[in-house]
N, C-alpha and C positions, 0 to 999 in steps of 0.2 A: 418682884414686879416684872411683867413681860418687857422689854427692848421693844421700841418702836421699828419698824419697818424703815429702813435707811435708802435710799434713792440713787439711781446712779449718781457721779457728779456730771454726768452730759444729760442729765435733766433740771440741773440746777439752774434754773431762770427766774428773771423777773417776774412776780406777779402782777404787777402794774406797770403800764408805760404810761408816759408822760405824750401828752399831745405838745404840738409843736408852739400854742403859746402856755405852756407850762402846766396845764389843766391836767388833772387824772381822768387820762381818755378807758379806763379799764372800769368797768364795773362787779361787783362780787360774781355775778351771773358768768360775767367770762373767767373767771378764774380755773382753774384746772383741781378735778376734785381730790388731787393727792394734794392741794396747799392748801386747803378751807380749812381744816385741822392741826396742826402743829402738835409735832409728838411732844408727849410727858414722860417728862425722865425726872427721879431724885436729886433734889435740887446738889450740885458737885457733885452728881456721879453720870458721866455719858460714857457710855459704849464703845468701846474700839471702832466697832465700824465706823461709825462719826467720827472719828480721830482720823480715820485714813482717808474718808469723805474729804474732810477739812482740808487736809494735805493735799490732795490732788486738786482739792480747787484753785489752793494756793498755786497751783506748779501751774496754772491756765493763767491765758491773759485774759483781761474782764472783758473786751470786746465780744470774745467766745459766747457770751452768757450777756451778751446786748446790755450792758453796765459802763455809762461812758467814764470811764479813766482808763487812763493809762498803764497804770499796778495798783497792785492792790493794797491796802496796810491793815492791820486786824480790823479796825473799826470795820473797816468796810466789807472783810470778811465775813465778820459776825453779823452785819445787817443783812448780809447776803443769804447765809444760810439761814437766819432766819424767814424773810422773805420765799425763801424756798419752800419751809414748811421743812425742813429737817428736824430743828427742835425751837421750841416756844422762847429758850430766852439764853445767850450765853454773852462771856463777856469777852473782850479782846485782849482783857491778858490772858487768860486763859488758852484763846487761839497761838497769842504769842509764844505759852508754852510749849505748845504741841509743837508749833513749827519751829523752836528752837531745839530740840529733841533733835533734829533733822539735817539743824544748820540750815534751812530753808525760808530767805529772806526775798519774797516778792517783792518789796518797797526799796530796795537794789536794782542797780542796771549798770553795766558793763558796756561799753562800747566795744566793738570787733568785727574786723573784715572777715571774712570766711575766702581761706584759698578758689580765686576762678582761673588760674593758670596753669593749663593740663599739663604743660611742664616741669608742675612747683617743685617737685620733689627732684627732679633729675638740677634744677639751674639750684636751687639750694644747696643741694649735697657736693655741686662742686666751688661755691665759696665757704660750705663747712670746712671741706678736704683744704682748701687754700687757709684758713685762719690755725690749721693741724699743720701746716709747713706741708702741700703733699699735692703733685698734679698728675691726674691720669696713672693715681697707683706709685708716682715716682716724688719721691724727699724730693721737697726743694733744695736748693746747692744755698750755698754763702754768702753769692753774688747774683740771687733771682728774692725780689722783694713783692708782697701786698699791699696795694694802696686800695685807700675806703675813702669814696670822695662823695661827694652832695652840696647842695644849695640850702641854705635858709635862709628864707628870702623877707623883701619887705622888714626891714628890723627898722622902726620907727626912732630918730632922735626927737626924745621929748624936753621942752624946755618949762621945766615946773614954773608955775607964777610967784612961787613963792623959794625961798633959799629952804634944803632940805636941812632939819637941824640931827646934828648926830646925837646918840643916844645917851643918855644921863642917868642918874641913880634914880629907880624907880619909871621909867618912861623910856619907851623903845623909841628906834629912830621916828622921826615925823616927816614924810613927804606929801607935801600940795597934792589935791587930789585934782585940783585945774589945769593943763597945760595947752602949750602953745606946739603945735606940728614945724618939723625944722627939716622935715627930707626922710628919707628911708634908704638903706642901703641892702644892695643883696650880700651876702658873705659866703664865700665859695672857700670850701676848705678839703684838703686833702690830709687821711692820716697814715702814718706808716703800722700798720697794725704790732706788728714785730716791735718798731724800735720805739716806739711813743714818740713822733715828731710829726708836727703840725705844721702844713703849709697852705696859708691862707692870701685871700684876697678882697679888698672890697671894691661892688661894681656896681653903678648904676641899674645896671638889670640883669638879669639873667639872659645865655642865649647860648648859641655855638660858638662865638669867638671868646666872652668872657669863659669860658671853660677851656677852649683851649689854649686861654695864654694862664689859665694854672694849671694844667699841661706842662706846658712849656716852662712855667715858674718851675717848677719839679724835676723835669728830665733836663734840664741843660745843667743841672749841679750835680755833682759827687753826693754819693755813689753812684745813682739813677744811671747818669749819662754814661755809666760803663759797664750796666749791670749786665746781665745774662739775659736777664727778662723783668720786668714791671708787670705784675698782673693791678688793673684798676677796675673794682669792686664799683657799680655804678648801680643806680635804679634806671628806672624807664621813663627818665623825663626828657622833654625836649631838647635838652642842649646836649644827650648822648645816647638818642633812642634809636635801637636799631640797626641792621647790619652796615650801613651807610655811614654812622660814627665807626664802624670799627675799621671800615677800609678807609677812613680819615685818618686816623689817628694813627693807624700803623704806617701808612704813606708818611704820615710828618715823624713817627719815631718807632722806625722799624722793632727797636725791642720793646715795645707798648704790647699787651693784650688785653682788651677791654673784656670785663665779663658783666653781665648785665644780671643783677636779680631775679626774680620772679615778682610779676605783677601785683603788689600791695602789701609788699615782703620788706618795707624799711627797718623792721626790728633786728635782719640779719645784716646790717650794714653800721658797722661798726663806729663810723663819724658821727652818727647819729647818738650816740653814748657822749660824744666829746660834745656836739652844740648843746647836748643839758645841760650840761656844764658851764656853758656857755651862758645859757638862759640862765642858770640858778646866779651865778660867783660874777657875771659881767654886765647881763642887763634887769638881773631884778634887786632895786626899785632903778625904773628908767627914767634917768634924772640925766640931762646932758644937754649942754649949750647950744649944741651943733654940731654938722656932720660929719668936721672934721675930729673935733672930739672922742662922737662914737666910734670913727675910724680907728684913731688912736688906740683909743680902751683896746677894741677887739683882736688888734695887732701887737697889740702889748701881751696881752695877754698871752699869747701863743709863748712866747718866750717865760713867761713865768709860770706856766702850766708845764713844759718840758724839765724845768728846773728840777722838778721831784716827781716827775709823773713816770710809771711803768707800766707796760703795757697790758690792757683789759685781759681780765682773768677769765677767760670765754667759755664758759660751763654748758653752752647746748649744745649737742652732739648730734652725732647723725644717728642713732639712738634712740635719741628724745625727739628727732624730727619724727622716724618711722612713729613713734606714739602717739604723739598729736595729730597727724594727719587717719591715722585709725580712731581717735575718737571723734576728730569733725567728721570724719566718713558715719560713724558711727551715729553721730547727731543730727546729719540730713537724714538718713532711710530713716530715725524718729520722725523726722519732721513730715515727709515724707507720708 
């Protein structure tokens, strides 16, 4: 039997719209005469070309092809290409197969910044070099340390309505799904990347003075206060943005060197591995009296996290930075 005539997929539309109170504002007269027909194929057997048809519809958003959602999932695929006038009838596992073949799951979605700091690569590569023990080409010495510091803020103390019961044979812990709001605290924490130790603080809010009294908590104790140099791994938030924190901070402790991230680049900041932690082992399920409490937990913690903690096994390289940044380059001229 002849193969039908296959379509581009930038011809694949709607044959009907909807009027705006839900009515089929399209009549058969408007249709377009490559859809009046719907190709005939042997019932389980299509075409390659349909298979790669199929596939590249998948890889479109449905907007493209005036279909309101969001992503696609077979069902909708398949009503699509039929609507198109591709072929008379298929079914969505079938599509499901094809686009498993591929690994190719439209009904996923990924959240992710895309680098806009035309610096990204130069301020990255020198806190890579810094977590390598290494500044401007030269070993760090014995007595020159990396600090990775941040906010997580707003950490809510919640006071269940009900007493949480702990877990029993057959039945996982039970915590109230109702609570009572008791305050929030910000939790400012610094880590020593090298030696796994935690220095933390809890502060009503975040700003320039609660940061620099953990600063301050940090370089007025041994070793800091005698080192060679501190380098402090920071992002670009308010309470240390910009060249104005660095001529702060060096003014209050000469061997201080702030280095600041790249703009949306919290994955290279290594405290940010310790507050999961945080979130996983301290505040999930959030069950707590008050904010003295949650205080407590989160300062306790520090000490019993040090107890058997060694330091994160930092596998990105400057390397795998140069790769990444060639395939997002790579994925905007697509986009593009």
């Amino acid at each position: 039997m002849a193969c039908p005539t296959i379509r581009s997929p930038l011809a694949l539309t709607l044959v009907a719209r909807l009027s705006v109170c839900g009515e089929n504002a399209s009549s058969k007269n408007d249709w377009p005469d490559w859809t009046s027909a719907p190709a005939r194929v042997v019932p389980g057997f299509f075409p390659p070309e349909l298979v790669v048809q199929v596939k590249a519809l998948a890889c479109e958003l449905p907007a493209t092809h005036g279909v309101p959602l969001s992503h696609w999932n077979t069902p909708d695929i398949a009503r699509q290409v039929c609507n198109a006038g591709l072929v008379a009838t298929i079914s969505g596992s079938t599509i499901w197969r094809w686009l498993h073949e591929d690994a190719i799951r439209p009904w996923y979605h990924r959240s992710w910044i895309f680098p806009r700091d035309p610096a990204f690569a130069v301020k990255a590569n020198r806190i890579l070099h810094l977590y390598e023990r290494s500044w401007e080409g030269k070993s760090l010495k014995s007595d020159e340390f990396v600090i990775s510091a941040d906010e997580k803020t707003s950490i809510q103390a919640r006071r269940r309505k009900h007493s949480t019961l702990p877990p029993a044979p057959k039945r996982p812990m039970r915590v109230e799904h109702e609570y009572g709001r008791c305050g929030a605290w910000a939790y400012i924490a610094a880590l020593d990347v090298h030696r796994a130790r935690v220095f933390g603080r809890c502060e009503t809010t975040t700003g320039i003075a609660p940061f620099d009294r953990l600063v301050e908590q940090v370089m007025t104790r041994p070793p800091y206060n005698d080192a060679r140099r501190v380098f402090w791994i920071v992002d670009n938030g308010s309470s240390h943005r910009g060249k104005a924190s660095i001529a702060r901070l060096k003014h209050l402790f000469p061997r201080l060197t702030l280095i600041h991230g790249p703009v949306h680049a919290s994955w290279l900041n290594q405290v940010e591995i310790y507050f999961s932690i945080v979130q996983r082992k301290v505040l999930t399920p959030n069950d707590f009296t008050g904010l003295n409490e949650l205080a407590e937990r989160l300062l306790d913690f520090q000490y019993y996290w040090e107890a058997t903690a060694k330091p994160f096994e930092w596998k990105f390289t400057k390397a795998d930075l140069a790769t990444l940044l060639a395939k997002l380059s790579a994925h905007e001229k697509l986009a593009a």
